[in-house]
Kinemage of the C-alpha trace (Angstrom):
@kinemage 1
@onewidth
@group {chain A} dominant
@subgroup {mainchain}
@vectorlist {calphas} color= white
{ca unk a 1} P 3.136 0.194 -30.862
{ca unk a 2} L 0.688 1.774 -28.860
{ca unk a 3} L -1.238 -1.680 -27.600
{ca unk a 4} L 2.657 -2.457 -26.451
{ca unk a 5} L 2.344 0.829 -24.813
{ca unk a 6} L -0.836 0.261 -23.120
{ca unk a 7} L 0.495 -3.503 -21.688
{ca unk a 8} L 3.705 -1.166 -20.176
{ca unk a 9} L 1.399 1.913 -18.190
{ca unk a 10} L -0.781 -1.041 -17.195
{ca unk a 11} L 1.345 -3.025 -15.710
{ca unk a 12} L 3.444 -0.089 -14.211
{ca unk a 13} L 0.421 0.806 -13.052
{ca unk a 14} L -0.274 -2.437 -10.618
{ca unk a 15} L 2.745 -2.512 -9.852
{ca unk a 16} L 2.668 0.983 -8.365
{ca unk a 17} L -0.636 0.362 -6.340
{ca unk a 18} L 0.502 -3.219 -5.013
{ca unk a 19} L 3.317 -1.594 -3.693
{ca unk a 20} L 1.406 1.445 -2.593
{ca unk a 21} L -1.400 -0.759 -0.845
{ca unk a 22} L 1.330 -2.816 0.989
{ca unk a 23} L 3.541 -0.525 2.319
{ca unk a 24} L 0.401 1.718 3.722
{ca unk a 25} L -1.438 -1.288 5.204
{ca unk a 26} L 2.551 -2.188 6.587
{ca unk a 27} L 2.658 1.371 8.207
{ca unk a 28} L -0.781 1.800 9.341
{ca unk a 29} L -1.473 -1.390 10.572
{ca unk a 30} L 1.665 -3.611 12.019
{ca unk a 31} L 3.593 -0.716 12.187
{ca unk a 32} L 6.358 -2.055 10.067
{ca unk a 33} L 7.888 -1.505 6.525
{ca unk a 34} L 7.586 -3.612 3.957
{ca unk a 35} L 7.314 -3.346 -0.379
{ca unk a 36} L 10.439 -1.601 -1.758
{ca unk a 37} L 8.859 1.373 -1.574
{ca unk a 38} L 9.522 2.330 2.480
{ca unk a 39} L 13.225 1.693 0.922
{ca unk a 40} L 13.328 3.984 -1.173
{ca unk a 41} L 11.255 7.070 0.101
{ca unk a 42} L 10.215 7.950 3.537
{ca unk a 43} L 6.278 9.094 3.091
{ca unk a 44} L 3.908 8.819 6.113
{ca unk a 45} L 1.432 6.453 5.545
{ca unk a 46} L -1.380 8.471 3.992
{ca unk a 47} L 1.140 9.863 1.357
{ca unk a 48} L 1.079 5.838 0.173
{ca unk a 49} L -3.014 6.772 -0.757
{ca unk a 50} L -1.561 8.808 -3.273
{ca unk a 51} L 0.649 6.610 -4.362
{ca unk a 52} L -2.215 4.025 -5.091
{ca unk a 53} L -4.105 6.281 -7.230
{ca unk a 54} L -1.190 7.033 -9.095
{ca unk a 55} L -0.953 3.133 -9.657
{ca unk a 56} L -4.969 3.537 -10.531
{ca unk a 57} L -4.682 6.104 -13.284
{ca unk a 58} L -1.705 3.951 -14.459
{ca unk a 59} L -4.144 1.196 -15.064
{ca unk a 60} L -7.031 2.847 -16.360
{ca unk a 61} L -4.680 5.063 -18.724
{ca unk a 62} L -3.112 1.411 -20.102
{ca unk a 63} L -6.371 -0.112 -20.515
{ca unk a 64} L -7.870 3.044 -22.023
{ca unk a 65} L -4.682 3.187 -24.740
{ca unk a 66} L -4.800 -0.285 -25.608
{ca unk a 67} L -8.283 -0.176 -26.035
{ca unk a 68} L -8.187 2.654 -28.664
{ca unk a 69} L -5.492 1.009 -30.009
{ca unk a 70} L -7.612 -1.881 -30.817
{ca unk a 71} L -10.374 0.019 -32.233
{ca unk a 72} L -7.782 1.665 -34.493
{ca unk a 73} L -7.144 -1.490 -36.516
{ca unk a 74} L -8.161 -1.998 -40.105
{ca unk a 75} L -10.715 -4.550 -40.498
């Protein structure tokens, strides 16, 4: 269950920080909106930073839990 777990965070995760990287690059650098993410929330652009390392830590926790969980399995 856990490895299952750690294929979910991790793919949240790039999810989270594709969107983050292409609405901030939208905003601070064609001055448009694009992503969902502009849709949903209205952040300046260097609020959408944040939002990539939260997609970062996503990743690295998913890897890091299905890496244990692999480690964890009777030989």
């Amino acid at each position: 269950m856990r490895t299952v777990i750690g294929y979910t965070v991790e793919s949240i995760g790039y999810v989270v920080g594709a969107q983050g990287v292409v609405s901030f690059a939208s905003q601070t650098f064609f001055g448009a909106e694009w992503g969902w993410l502009p849709k949903l929330v209205d952040l300046p652009p260097t609020a959408y930073l944040g939002i990539i390392a939260l997609g970062l830590v996503l990743v690295a926790g998913g890897v890091k839990t299905r890496k244990a969980a692999q480690h964890q399995e009777p030989a």
